[in-house]
Backbone and ligand atoms as CSV (ligand in chain L), in Angstrom:
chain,resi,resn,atom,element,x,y,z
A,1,UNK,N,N,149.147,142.602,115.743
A,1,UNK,CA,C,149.228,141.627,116.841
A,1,UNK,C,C,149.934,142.272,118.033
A,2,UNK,N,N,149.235,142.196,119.219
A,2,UNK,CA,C,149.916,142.756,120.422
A,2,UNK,C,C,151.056,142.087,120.708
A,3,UNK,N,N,152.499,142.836,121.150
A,3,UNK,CA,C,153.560,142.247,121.336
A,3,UNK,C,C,153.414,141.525,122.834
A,4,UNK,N,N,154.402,140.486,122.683
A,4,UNK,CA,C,153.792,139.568,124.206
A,4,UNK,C,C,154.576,140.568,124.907
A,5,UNK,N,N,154.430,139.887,126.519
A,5,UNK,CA,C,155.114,140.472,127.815
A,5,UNK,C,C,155.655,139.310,128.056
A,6,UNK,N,N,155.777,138.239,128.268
A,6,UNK,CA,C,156.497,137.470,128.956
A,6,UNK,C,C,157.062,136.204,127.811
A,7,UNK,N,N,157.839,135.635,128.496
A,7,UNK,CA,C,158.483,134.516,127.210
A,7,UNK,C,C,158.337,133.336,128.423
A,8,UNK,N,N,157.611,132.117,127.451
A,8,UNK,CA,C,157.445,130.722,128.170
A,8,UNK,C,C,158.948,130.180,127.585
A,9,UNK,N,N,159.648,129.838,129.169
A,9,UNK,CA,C,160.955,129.103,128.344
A,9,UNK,C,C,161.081,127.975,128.916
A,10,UNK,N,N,161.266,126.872,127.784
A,10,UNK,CA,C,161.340,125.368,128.459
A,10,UNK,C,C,162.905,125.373,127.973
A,11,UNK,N,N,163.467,124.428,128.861
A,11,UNK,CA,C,164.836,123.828,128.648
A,11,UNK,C,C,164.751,122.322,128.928
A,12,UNK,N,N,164.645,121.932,127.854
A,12,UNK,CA,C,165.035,120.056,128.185
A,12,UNK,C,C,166.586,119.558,127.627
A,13,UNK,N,N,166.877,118.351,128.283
A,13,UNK,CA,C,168.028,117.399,127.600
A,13,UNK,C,C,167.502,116.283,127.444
A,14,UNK,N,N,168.327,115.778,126.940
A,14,UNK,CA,C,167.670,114.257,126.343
A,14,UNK,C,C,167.357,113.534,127.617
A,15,UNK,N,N,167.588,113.357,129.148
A,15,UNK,CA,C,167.159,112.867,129.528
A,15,UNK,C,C,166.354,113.296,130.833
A,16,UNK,N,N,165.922,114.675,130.846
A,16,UNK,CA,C,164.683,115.133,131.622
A,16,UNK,C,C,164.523,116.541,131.057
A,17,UNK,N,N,163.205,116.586,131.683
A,17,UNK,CA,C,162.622,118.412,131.118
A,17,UNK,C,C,163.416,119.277,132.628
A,18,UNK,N,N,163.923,120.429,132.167
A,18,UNK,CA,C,164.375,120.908,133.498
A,18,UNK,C,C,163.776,121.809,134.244
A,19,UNK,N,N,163.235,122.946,132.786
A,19,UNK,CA,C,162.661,124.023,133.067
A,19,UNK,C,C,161.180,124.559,132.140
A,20,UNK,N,N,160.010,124.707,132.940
A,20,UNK,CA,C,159.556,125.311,131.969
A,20,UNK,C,C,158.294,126.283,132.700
A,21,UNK,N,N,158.774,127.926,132.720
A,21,UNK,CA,C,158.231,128.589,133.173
A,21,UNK,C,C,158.235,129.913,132.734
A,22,UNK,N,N,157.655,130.837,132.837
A,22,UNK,CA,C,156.993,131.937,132.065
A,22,UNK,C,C,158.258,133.201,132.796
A,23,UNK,N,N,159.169,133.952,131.743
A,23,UNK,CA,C,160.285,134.455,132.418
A,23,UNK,C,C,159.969,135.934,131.477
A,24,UNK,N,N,160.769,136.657,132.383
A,24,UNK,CA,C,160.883,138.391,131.424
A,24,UNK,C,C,162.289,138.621,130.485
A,25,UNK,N,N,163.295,137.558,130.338
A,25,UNK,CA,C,164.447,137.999,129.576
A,25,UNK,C,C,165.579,136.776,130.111
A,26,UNK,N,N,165.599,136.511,128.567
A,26,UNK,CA,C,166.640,135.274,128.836
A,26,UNK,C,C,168.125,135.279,128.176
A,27,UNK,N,N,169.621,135.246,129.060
A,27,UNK,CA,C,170.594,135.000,127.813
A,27,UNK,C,C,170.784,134.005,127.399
A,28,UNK,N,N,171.760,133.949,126.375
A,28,UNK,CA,C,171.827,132.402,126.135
A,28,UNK,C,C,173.071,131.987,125.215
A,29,UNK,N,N,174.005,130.943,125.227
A,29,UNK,CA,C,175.333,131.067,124.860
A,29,UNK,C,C,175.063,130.515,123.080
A,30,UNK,N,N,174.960,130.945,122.611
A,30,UNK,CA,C,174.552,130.883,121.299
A,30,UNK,C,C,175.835,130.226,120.673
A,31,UNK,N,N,176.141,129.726,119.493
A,31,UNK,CA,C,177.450,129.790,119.059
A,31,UNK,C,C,178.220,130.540,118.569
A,32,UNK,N,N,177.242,131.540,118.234
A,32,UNK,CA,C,177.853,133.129,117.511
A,32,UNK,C,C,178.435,133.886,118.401
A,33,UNK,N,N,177.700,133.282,119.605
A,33,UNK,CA,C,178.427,134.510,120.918
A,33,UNK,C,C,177.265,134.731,121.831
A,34,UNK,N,N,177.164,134.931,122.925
A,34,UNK,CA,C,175.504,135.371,123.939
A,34,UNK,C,C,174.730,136.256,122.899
A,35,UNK,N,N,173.561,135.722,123.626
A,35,UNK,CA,C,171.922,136.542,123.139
A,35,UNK,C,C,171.265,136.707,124.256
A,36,UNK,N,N,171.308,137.796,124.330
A,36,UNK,CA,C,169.498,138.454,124.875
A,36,UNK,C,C,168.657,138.389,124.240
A,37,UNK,N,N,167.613,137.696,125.070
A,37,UNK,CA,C,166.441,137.783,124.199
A,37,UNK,C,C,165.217,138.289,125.596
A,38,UNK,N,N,164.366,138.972,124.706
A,38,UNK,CA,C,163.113,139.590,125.371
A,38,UNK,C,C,161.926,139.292,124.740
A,39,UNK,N,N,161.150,139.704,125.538
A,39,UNK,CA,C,159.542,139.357,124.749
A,39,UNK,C,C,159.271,140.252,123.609
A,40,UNK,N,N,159.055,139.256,122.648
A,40,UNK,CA,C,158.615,140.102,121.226
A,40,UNK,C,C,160.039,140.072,120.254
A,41,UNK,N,N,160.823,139.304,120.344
A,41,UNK,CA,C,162.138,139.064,119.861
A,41,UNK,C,C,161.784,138.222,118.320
A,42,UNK,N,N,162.849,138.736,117.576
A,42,UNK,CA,C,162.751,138.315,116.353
A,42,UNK,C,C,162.762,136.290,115.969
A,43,UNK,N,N,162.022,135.581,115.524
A,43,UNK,CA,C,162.401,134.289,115.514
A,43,UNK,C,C,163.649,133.510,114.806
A,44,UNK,N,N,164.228,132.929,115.558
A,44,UNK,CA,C,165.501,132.671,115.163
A,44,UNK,C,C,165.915,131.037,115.654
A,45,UNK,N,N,166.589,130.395,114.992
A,45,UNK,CA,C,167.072,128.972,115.773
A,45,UNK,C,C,168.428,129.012,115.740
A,46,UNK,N,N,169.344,128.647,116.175
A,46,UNK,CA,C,170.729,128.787,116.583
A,46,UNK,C,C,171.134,127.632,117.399
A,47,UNK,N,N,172.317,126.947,116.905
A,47,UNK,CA,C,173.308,126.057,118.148
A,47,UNK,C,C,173.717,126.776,119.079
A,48,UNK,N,N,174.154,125.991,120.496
A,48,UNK,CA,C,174.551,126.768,121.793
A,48,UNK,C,C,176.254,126.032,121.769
A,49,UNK,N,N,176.607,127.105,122.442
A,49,UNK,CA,C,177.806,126.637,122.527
A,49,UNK,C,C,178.077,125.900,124.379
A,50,UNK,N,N,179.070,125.158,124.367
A,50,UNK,CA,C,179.326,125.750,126.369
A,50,UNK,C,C,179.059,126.875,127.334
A,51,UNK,N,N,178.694,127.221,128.077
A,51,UNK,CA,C,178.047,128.394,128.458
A,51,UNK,C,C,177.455,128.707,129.471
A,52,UNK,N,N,176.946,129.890,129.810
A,52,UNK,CA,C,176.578,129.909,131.288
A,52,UNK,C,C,174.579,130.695,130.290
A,53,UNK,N,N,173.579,130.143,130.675
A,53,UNK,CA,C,172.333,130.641,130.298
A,53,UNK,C,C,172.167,131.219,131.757
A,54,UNK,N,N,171.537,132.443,131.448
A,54,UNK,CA,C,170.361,132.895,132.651
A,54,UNK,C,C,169.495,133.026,132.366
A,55,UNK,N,N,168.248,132.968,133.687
A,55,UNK,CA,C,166.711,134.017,132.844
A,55,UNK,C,C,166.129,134.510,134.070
A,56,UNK,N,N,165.444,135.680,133.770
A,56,UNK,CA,C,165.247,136.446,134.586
A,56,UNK,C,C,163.641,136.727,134.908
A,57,UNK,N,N,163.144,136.202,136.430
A,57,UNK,CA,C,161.667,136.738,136.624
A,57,UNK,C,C,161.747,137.682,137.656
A,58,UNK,N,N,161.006,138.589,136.807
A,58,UNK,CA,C,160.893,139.840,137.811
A,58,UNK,C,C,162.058,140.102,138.153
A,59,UNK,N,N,162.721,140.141,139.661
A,59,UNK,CA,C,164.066,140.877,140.121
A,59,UNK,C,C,164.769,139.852,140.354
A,60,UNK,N,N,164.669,138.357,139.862
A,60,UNK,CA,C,165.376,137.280,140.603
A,60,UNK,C,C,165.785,136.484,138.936
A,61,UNK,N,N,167.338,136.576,138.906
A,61,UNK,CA,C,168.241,135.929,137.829
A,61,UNK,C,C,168.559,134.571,138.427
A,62,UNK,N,N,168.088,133.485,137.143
A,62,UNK,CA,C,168.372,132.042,137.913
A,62,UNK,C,C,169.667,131.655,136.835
A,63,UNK,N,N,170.787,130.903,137.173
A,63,UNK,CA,C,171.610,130.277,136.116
A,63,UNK,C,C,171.659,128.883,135.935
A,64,UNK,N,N,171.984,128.611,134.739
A,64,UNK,CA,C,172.335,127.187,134.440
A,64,UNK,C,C,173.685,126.964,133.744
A,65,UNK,N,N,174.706,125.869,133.499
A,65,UNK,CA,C,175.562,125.463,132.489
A,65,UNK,C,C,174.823,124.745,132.003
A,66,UNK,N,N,175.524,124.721,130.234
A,66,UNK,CA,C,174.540,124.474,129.008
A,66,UNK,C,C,175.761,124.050,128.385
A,67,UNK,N,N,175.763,122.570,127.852
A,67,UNK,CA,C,176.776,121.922,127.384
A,67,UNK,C,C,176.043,121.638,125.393
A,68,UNK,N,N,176.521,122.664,124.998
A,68,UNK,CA,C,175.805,122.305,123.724
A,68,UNK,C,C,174.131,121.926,123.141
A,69,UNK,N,N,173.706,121.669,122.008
A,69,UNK,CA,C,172.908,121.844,121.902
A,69,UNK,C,C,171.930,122.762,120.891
A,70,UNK,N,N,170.555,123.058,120.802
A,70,UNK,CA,C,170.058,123.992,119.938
A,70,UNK,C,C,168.937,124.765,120.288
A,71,UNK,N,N,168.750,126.008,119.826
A,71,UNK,CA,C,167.314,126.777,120.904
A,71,UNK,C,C,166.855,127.453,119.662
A,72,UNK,N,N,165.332,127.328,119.677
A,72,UNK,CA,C,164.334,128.149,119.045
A,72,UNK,C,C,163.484,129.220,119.782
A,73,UNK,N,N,164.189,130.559,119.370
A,73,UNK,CA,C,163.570,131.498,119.809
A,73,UNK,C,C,162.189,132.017,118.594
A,74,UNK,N,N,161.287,132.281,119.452
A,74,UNK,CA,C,160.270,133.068,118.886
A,74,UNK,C,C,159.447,133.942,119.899
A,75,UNK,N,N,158.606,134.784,119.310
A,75,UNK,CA,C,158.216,136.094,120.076
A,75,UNK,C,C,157.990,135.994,121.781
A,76,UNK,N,N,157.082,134.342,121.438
A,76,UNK,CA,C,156.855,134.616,123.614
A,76,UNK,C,C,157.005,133.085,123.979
A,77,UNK,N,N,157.984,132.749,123.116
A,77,UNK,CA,C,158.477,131.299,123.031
A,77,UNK,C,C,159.812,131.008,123.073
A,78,UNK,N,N,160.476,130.442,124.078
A,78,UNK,CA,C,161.780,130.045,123.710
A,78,UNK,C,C,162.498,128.331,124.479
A,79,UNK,N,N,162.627,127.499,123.006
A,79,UNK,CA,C,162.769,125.773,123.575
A,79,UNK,C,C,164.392,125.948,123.240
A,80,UNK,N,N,164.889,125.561,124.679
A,80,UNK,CA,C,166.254,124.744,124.711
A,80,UNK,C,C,166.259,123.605,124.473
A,81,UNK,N,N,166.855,122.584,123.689
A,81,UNK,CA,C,167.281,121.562,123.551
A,81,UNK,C,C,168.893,121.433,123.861
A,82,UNK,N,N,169.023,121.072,124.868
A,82,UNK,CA,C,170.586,121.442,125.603
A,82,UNK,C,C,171.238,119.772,125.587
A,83,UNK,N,N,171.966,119.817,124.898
A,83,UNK,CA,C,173.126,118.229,125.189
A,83,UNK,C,C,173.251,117.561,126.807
A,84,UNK,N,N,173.640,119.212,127.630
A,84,UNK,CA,C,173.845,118.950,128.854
A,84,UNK,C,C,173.073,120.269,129.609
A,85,UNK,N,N,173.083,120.004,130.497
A,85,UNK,CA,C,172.438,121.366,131.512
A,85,UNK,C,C,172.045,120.924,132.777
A,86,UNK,N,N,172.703,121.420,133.849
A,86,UNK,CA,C,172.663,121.547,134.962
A,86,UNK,C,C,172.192,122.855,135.997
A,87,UNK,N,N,171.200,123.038,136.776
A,87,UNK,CA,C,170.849,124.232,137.607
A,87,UNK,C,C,172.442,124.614,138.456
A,88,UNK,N,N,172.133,125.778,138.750
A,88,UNK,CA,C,173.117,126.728,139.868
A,88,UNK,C,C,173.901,125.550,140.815
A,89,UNK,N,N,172.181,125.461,141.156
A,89,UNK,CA,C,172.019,124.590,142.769
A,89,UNK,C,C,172.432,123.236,142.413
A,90,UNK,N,N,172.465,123.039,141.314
A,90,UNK,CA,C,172.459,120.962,141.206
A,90,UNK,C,C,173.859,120.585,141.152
A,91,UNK,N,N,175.087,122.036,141.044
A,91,UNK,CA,C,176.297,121.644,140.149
A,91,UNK,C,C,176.848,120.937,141.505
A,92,UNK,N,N,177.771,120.088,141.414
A,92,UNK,CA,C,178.891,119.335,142.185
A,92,UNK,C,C,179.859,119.976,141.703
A,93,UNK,N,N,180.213,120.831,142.900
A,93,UNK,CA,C,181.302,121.506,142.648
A,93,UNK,C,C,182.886,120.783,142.897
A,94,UNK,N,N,182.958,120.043,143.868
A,94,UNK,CA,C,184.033,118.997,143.833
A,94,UNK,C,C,184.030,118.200,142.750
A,95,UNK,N,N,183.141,117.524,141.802
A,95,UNK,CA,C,183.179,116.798,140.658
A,95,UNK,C,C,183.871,117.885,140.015
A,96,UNK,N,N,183.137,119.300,139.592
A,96,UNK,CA,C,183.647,119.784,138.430
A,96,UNK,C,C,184.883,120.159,138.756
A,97,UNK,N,N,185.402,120.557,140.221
A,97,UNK,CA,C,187.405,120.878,140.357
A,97,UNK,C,C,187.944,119.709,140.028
A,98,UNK,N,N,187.645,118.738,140.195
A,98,UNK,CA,C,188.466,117.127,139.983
A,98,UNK,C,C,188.347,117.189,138.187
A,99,UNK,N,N,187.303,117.469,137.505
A,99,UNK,CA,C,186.973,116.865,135.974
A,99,UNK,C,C,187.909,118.540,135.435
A,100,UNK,N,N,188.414,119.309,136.229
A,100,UNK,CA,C,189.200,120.563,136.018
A,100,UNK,C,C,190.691,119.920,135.888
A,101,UNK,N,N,190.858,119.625,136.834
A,101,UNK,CA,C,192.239,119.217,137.338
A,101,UNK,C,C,192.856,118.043,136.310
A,102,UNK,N,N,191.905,116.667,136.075
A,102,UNK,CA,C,192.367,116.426,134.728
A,102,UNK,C,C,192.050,116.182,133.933
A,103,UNK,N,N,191.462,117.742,133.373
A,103,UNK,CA,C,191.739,118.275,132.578
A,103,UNK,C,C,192.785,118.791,131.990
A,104,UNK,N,N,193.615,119.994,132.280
A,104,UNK,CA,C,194.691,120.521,133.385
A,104,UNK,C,C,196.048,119.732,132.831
A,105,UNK,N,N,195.814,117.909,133.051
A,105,UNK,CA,C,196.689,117.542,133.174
A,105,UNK,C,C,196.473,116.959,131.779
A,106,UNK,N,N,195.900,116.795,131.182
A,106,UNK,CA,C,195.520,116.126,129.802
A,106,UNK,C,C,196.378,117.321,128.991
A,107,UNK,N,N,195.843,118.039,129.299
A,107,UNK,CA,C,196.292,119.605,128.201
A,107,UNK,C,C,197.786,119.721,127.858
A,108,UNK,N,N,198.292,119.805,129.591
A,108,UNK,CA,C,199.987,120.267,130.081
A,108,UNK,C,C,200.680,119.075,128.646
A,109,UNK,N,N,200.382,117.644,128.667
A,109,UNK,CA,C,200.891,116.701,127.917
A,109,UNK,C,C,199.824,115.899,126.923
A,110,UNK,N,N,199.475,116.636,125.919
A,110,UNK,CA,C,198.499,115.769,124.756
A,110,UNK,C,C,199.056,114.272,124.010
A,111,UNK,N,N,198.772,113.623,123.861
A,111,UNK,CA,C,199.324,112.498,123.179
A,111,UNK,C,C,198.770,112.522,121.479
A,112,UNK,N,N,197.307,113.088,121.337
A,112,UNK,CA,C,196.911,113.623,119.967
A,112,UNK,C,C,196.046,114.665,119.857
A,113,UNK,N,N,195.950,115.035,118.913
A,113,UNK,CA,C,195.043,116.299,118.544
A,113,UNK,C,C,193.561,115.572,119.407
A,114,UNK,N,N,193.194,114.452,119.080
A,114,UNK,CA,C,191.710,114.137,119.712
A,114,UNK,C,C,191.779,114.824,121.185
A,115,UNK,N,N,192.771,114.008,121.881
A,115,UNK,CA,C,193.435,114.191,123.446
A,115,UNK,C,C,193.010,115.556,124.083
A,116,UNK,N,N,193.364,116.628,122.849
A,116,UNK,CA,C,193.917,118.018,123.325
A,116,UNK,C,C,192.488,118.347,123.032
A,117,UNK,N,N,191.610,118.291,121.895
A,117,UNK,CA,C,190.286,118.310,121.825
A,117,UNK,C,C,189.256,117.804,122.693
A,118,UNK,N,N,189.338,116.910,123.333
A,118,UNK,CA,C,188.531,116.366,124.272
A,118,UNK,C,C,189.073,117.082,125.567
A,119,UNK,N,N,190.247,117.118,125.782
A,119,UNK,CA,C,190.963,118.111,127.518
A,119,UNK,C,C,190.017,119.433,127.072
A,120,UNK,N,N,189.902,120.266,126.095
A,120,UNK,CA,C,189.846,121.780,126.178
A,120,UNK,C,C,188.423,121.589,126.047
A,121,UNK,N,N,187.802,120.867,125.754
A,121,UNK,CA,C,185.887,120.794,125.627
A,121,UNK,C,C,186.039,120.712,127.380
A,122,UNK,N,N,186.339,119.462,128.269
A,122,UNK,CA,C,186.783,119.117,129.629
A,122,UNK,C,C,186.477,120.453,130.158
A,123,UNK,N,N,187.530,120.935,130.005
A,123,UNK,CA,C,187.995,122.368,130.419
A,123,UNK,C,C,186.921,123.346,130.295
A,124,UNK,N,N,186.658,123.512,129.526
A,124,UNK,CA,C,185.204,124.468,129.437
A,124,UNK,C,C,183.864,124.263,130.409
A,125,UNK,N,N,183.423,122.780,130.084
A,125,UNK,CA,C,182.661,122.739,130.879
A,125,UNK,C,C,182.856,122.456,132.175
A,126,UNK,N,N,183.860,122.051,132.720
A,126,UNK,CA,C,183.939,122.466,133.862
A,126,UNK,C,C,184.277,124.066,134.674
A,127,UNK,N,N,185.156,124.984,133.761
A,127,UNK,CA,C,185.151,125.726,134.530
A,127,UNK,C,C,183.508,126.696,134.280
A,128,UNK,N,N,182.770,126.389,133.378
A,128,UNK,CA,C,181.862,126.964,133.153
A,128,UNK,C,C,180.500,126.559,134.396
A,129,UNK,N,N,180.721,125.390,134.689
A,129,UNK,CA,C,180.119,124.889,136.146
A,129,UNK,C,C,180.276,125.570,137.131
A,130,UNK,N,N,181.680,125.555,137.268
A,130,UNK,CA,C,182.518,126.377,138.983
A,130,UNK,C,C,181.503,127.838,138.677
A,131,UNK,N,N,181.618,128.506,137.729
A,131,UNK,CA,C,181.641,130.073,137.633
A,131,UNK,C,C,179.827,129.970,137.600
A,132,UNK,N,N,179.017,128.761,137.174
A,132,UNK,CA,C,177.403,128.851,137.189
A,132,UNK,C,C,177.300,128.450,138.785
A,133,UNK,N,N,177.728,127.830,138.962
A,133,UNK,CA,C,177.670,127.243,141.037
A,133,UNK,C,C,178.290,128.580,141.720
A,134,UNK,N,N,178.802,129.150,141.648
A,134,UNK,CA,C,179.250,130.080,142.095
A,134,UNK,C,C,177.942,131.586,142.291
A,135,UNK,N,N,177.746,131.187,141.172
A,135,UNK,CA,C,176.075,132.164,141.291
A,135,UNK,C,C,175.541,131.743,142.079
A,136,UNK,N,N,175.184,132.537,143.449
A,136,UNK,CA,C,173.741,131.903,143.887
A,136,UNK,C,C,172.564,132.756,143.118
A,137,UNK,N,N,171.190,132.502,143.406
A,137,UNK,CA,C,170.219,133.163,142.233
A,137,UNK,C,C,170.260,134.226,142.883
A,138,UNK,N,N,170.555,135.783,141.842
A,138,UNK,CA,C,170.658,137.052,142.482
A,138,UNK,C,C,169.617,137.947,142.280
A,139,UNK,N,N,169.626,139.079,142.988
A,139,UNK,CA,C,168.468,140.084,142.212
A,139,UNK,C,C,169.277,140.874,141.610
A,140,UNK,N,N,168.519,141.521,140.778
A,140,UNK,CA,C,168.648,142.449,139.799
A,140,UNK,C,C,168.463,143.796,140.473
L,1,ATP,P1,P,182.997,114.003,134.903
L,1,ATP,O1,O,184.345,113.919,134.238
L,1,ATP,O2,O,183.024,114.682,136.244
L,1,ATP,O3,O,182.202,112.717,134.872
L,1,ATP,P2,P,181.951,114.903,132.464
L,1,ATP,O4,O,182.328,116.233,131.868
L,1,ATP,O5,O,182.547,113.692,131.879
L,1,ATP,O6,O,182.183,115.020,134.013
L,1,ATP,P3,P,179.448,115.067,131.273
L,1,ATP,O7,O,179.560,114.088,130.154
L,1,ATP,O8,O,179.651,116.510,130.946
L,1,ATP,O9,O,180.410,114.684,132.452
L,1,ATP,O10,O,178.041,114.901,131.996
L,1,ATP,C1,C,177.501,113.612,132.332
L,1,ATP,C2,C,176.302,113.824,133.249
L,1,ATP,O11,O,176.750,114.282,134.538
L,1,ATP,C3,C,175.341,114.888,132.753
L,1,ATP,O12,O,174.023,114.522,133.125
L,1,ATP,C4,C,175.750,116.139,133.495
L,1,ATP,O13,O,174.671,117.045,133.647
L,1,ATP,C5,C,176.212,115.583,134.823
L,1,ATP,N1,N,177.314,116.336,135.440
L,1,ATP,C6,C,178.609,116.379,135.046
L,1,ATP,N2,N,179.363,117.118,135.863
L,1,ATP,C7,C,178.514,117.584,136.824
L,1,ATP,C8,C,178.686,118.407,137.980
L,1,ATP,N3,N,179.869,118.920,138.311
L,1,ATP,N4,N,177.599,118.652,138.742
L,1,ATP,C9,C,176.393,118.146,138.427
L,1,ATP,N5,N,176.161,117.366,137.356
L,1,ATP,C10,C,177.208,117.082,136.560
């Protein structure tokens, strides 16, 4: 079987499809830790953790934050099922410094383990927003 060239990657959340277009190399925040994946990649399914995903057409890297979730990779196939996910361009960057800040302040003084668990999830995805908004889409 000829190995593919390109990987169709859709990304949906439960409440819209975001992405779904034919890319050359995608990362992706896995829970084990980031993945590259390329065309002709071994098939695999994996949870995502918080995270910054990119994917890359031709010379132009697009990003997203990816709030949990699960992805099935296969050879010229790859479906996000993302909890949360937001484009580069879509993030509110004043929302995510404010949902930072208390954060921030949840942490400094926990009242319970839930408290301190829910501040440091907070915390992630927001600063994982600032640092995906902060990308504009670059070349390679
Ligand atoms: P906040 O405390 O600012 O409401 P949150 O972390 O509680 O943020 P989430 O539960 O993570 O919010 O997300 C709720 C919805 O809002 C999701 O659809 C998510 O994509 C969107 N969202 C959250 N923060 C931002 C942001 N900074 N920019 C764009 N969309 C966002």
């Amino acid at each position: 079987m000829a190995i593919p060239t390109k990987i169709l990657l859709e990304i949906v959340t439960p409440d819209r499809a975001l992405i779904r277009e034919e890319v050359d190399e995608i990362q992706l925040p896995g829970s084990e830790g980031y993945l590259g994946v390329l065309p002709g990649h071994t098939p695999l399914l994996t949870t995502l953790m918080v995270g910054e995903l990119w994917y890359r057409v031709g010379a132009e890297k697009h990003f997203l934050s990816i709030a949990g979730g699960f992805v099935e990779v296969l050879p010229d196939r790859v479906t996000v099922l993302a909890d949360l996910a937001e484009r580069a361009q879509d993030i509110d960057i004043a929302r995510a410094e404010a949902a930072k800040r208390r954060a921030e302040e949840r942490l400094a003084k926990p009242s319970s383990d839930l408290d301190f668990e829910r501040a440091r999830i907070a915390m992630m995805k927001s600063l994982i927003r600032l640092q995906v908004a902060s990308r504009a889409r670059t070349r390679v």
